[in-house]
C-alpha positions as CSV (number, residue, x, y, z in Angstrom):
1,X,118.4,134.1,51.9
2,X,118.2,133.1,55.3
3,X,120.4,131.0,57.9
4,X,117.8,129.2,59.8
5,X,119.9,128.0,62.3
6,X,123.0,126.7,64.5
7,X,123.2,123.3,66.2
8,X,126.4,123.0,68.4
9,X,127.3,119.9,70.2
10,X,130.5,117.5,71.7
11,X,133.1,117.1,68.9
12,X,133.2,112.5,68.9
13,X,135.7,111.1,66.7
14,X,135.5,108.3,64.6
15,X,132.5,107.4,61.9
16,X,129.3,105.1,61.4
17,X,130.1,101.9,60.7
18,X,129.0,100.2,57.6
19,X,125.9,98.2,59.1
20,X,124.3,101.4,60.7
21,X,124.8,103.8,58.0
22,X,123.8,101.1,55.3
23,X,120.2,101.1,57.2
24,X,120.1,105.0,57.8
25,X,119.8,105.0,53.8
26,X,117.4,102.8,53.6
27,X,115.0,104.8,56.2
28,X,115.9,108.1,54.6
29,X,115.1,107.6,51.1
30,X,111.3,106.6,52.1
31,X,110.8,108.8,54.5
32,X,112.3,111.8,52.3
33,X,109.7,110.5,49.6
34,X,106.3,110.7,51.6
35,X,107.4,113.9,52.7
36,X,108.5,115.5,49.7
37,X,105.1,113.3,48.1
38,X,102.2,114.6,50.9
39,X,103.9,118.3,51.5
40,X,106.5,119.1,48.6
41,X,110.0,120.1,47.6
42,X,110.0,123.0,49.5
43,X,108.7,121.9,52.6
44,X,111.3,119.0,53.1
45,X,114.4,122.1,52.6
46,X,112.2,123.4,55.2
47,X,112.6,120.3,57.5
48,X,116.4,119.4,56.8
49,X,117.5,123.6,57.4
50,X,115.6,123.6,60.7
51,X,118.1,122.0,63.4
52,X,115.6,120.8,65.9
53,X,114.3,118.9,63.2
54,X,117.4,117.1,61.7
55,X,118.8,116.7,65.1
56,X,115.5,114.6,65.9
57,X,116.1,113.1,62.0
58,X,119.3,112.1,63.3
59,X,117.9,110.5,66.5
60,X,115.1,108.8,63.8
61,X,118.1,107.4,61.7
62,X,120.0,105.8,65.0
63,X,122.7,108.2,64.9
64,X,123.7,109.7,68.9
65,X,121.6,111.9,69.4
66,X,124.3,114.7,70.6
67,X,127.2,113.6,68.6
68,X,129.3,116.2,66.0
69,X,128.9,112.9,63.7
70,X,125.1,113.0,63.4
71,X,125.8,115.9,60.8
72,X,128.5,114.8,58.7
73,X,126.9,110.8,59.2
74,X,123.1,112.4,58.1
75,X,124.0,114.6,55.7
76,X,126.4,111.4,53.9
77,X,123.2,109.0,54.3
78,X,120.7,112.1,52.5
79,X,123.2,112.0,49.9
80,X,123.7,108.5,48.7
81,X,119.5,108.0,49.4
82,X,118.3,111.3,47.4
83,X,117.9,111.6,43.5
84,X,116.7,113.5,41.2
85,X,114.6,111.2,39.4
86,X,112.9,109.3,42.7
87,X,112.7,112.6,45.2
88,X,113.2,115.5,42.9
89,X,115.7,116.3,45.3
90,X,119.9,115.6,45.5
91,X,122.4,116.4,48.4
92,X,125.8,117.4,47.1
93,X,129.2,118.6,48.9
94,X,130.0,116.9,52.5
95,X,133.0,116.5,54.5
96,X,136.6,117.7,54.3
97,X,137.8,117.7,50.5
98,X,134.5,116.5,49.4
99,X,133.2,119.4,50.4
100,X,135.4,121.5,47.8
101,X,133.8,119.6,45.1
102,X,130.3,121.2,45.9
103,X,130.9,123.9,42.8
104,X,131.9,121.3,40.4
105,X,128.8,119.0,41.5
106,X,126.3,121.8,41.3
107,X,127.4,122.6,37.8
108,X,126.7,119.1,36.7
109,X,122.8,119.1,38.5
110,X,122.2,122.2,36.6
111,X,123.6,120.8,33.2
112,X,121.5,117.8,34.1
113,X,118.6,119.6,34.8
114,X,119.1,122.4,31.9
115,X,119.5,125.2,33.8
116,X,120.6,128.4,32.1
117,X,123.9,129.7,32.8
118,X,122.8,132.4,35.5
119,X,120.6,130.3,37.3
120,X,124.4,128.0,38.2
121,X,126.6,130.9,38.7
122,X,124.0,132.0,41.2
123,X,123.7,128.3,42.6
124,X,127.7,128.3,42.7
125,X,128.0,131.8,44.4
126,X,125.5,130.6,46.9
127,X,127.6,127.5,48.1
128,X,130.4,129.2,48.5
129,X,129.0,132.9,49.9
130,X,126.8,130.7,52.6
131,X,130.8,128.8,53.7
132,X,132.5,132.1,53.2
133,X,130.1,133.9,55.7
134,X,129.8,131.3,58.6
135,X,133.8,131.3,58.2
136,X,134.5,134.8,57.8
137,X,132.1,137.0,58.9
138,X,130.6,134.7,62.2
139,X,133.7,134.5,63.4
140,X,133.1,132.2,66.4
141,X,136.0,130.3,66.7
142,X,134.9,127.4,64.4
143,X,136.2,126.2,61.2
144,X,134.4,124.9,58.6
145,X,135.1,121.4,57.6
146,X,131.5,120.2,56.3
147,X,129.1,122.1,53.5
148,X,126.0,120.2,52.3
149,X,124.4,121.2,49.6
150,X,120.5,120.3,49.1
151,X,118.9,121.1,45.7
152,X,115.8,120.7,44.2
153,X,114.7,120.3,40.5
154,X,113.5,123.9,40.3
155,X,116.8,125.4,41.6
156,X,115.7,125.8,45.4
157,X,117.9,125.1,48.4
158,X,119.1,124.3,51.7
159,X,123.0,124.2,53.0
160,X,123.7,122.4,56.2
161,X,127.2,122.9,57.3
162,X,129.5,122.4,60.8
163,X,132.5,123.7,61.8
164,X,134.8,122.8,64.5
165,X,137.0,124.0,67.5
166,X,139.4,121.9,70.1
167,X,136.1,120.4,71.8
168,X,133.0,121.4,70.3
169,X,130.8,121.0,66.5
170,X,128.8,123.7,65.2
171,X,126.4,123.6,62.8
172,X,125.0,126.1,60.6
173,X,121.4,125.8,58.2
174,X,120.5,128.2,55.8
175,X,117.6,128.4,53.3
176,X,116.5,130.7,50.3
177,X,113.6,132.1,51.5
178,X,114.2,135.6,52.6
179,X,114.4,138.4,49.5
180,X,116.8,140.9,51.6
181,X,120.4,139.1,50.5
182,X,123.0,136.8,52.8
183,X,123.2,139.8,55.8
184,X,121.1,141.2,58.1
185,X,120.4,139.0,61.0
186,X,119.7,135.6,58.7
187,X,119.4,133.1,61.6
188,X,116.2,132.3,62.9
189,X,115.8,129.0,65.4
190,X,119.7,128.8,66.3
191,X,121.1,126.0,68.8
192,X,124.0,126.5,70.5
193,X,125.4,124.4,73.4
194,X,127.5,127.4,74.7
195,X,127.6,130.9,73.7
196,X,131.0,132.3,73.0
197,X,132.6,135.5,73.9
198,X,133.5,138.3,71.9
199,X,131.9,137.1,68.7
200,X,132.3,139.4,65.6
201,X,129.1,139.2,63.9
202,X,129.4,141.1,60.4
203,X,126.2,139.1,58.6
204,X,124.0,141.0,61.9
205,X,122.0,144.0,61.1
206,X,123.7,145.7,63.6
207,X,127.0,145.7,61.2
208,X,125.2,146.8,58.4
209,X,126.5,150.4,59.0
210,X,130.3,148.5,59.5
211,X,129.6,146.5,56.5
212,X,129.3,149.8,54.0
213,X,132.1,151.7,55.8
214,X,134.7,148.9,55.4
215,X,133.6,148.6,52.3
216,X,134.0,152.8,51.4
217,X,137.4,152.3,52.9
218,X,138.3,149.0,50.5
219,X,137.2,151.4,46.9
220,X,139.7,154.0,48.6
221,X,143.5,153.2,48.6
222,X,144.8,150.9,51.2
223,X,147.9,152.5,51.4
224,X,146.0,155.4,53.2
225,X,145.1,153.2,56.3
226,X,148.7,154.1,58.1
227,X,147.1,157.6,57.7
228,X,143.8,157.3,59.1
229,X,145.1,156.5,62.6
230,X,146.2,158.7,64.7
231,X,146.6,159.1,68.8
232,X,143.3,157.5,70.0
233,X,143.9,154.2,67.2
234,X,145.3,151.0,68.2
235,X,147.3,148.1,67.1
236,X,144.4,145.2,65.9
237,X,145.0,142.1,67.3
238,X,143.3,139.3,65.9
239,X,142.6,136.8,68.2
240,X,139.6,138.6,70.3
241,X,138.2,142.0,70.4
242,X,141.2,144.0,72.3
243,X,142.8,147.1,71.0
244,X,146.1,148.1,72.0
245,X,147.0,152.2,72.6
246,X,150.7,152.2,70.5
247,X,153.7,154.3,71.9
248,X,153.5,156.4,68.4
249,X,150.6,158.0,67.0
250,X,150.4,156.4,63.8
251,X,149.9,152.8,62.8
252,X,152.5,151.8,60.3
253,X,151.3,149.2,57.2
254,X,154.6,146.7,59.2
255,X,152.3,146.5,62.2
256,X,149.1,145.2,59.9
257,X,150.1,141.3,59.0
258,X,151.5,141.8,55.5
259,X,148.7,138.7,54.1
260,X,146.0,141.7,55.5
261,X,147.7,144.7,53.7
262,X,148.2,142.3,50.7
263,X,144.4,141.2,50.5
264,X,143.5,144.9,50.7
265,X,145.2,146.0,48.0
266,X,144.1,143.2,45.7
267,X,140.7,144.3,46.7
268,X,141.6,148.0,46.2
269,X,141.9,147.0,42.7
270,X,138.9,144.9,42.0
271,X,137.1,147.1,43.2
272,X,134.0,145.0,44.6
273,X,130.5,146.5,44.0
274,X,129.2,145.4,47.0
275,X,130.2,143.7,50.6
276,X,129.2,140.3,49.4
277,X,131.9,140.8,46.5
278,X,134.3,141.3,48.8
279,X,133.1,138.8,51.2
280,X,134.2,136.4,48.2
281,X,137.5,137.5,46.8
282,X,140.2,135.3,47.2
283,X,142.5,136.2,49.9
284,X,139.6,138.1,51.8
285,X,139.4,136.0,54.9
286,X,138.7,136.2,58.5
287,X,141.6,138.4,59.8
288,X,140.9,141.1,56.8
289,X,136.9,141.6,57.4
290,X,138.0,141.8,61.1
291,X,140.8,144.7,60.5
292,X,138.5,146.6,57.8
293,X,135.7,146.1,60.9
294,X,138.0,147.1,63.9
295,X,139.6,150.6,61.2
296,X,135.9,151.4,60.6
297,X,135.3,151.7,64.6
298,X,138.3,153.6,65.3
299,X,137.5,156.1,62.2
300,X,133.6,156.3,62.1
301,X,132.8,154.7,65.3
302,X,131.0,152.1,63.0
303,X,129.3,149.6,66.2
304,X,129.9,146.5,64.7
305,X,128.0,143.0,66.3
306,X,130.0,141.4,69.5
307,X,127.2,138.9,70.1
308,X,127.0,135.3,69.4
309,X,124.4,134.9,66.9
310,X,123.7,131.0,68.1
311,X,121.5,131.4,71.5
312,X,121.4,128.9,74.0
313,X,119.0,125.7,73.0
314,X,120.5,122.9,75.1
315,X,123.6,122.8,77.7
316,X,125.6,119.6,78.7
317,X,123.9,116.2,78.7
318,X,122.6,113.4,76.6
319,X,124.5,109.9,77.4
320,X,124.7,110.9,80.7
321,X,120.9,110.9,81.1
322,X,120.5,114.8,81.4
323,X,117.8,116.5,79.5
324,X,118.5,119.3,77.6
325,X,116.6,122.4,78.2
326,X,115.6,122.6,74.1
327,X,112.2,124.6,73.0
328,X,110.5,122.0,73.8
329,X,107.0,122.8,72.0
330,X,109.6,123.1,68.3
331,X,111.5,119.7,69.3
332,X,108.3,117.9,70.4
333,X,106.4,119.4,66.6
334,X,109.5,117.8,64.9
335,X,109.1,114.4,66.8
336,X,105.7,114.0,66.3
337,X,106.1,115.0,62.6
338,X,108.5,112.6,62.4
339,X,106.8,109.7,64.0
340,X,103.4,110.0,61.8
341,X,105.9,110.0,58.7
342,X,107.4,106.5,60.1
343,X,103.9,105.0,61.4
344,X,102.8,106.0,56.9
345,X,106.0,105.0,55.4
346,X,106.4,101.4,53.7
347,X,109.5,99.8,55.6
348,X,109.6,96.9,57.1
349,X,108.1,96.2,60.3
350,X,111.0,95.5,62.9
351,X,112.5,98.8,61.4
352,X,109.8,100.6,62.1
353,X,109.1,99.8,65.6
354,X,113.2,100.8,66.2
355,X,112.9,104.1,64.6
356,X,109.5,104.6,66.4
357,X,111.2,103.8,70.0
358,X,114.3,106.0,69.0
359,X,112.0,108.6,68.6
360,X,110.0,108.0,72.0
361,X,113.4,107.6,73.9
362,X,113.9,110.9,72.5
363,X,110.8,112.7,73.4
364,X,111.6,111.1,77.3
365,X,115.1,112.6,77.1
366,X,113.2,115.9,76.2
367,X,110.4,116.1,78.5
């Protein structure tokens, strides 16, 4: 599996109103069907996880161009223009509660499309593994609030999905086309308007070591950890990467957050195979993987990441006029892409020449 990418941009309130996101249906169903007709399923998941791409899509559809609503607005708009039986291809998931729905909807596409009972629970897993990692193991200071869910009819897909802070939208793509699991540095292609600080990155391959540690320490008791620390540990505190030198030598299991020691004894039991199963248990959040991470430093001087997977693809601008330093040679591929789809798709004419000039004000903007 592989996250392909992070887009981060100004979080906008409000939503599309009914006359603009009616038309952005109609342009994305055609324009999804001569690309999905002249270069296949696979190449359109392609297109939607890269985030140069469905930003410029966005621009194409006459969504703002740097807006935390081209996501959710896009992502809505590829849902209510895909099928099954005209693009081979459906959308599922979305904003808020809808999103919570995604397991529910991909069991009734696979019971649609006769998949065998593996192939969903794998489908189902992924959904919520891909939210469960960009919320729990990224841990960037965004929450989760939209998971899209892109499907084809031989069981391949894409997840686009943004999360949010007080001022800023980030979003996360991910595809299935690497063969080494959900870890391991799966980004490739990530936009970021700003990179934050002290990041804890447990999906990097520089956690790997981290990752099996915390996971050793999980299958033995939990009611060892006021044990393990001694002089040199330190009181965990959650908010950033600081460790604070206690008075006493040990670390008593009051000091932990009681919802922590909880969720590690309830994993103690289950007894998770391997760090994806506990990525997933119920009550394994955040604040857990972080104290398992920060107890596996202290004790094994385990080096887990502190870097910001998303890299810096474009800084402050867009209404204002400012160009965004972007890679200019990916964004410029996408736009041209993009406009030879328009210039071969059947729409009407006046439609055509708007999402055409969208698409050059865009390539201005960038150059």
């Amino acid at each position: 599996m592989e996250r392909t990418g992070t887009a981060e941009m100004p979080l906008h309130s409000g939503k599309a109103p009914s006359w603009l996101f009616s038309r952005m249906k109609k342009l994305a169903s055609p324009i999804a069907k001569l690309i999905i007709e002249d270069y296949g399923r696979r190449e359109f998941l392609k297109r939607i996880s890269d985030p140069y791409w469905f930003q410029a899509f966005g621009c194409l559809l006459g969504f703002d161009w740097h807006s935390s609503g081209l996501t959710t607005t896009v992502c809505g708009a590829l849902k209510e223009a895909l099928s099954i039986e005209q693009h081979g291809v459906a959308a599922l998931g979305g904003k808020g509660r809808t999103s919570r729905k995604t397991p529910k909807e991909i069991a009734n596409l696979a019971e649609e499309l006769n998949f065998n009972e593996k192939k969903t629970n794998e489908l189902i897993k992924t959904s919520r593994l891909v939210a469960k990692i960009d919320s729990s193991c990224v841990q960037d200071s965004y929450q989760l609030y939209h998971h899209s869910f892109f499907i084809t009819e031989e069981g391949r897909w894409a997840v686009v999905q943004q999360g949010m802070n007080s001022s800023y939208a980030r979003r996360y793509h991910w595809i299935n086309t690497k063969q080494d699991g959900f870890f391991n540095d799966p980004h490739n292609g990530i936009i970021s308007q700003r990179l934050s600080r002290d990041v804890l990155n447990l999906a990097s391959k520089s956690s790997s070591e981290t990752r099996q540690v915390s996971l050793d320490i999980i299958k033995d008791n939990p009611e060892k950890l006021k044990n393990y620390l001694y002089k040199q540990t330190t009181l965990l505190n959650f908010s950033k990467k600081k460790l604070s030198m206690p008075r006493h030598h040990k670390l008593t299991e009051e000091e932990l957050p009681q919802s922590v020691i909880q969720a590690l004894k309830k994993a103690y039991q289950l007894q998770p195979e391997n760090y994806e199963e506990l990525v997933l248990l119920k009550g394994i959040g955040a604040k857990s993987l972080r104290a398992l991470a920060l107890i596996s430093e202290t004790i094994y001087g385990t080096k887990a990441s502190w870097k910001d997977p998303a890299k810096y693809a474009w800084a402050h601008g867009g209404k204002d006029g400012w160009p965004y330093p972007v890679d200019k040679p990916t964004y410029d591929s996408s736009i041209k892409f993009l406009k030879e789809i328009v210039e071969a798709t059947e729409i009407e004419k006046k439609e055509k020449k708007s999402a055409l000039r969208r698409l050059n004000k865009l390539n201005a903007l960038i150059n």
